[in-house]
C-alpha positions, 0 to 999 in steps of 0.5 A: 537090206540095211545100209551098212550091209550095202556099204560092206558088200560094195566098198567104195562103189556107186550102187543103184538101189531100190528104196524100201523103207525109209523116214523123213526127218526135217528135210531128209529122207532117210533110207533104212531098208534098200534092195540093191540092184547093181553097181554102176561105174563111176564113168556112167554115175552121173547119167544112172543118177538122172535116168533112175525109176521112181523109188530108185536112187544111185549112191556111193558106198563111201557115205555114211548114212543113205541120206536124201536132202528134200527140197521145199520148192524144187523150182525156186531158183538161187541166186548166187553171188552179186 
């Protein structure tokens, strides 16, 4: 199933979702094909997004597109501020 048709069956809602295709541009990955699973409450989000299986991702219809940032070096630390 393609994205929009997510975002149109499940308006303004947190969704667990199966990734089935996707493409990877610079430091995206960009999902093109899911398999949603079912919506969660916005009260549990935050717990569904760290307990998600490999593959699986929880994101919220109200994006545009199903974009993931890929991070270079997932263990570097920032600094912030002086």
């Amino acid at each position: 199933m393609k994205w929009q048709e997510v975002r149109e069956l499940f308006p303004d809602q947190f969704v667990l979702l199966s990734i089935l295709e996707y493409k990877i541009q610079e430091d995206k990955k960009i999902v093109t094909e899911v398999a949603p699973i079912k919506t969660i409450p916005t009260e549990d989000a935050n717990k569904a997004f760290f307990s998600a299986e490999p593959g699986s991702i929880v994101y919220h219809t109200s994006n545009e597109d199903c974009v993931i940032h890929l991070r270079k070096d997932p263990l570097l630390r920032v600094r912030r501020g002086s």
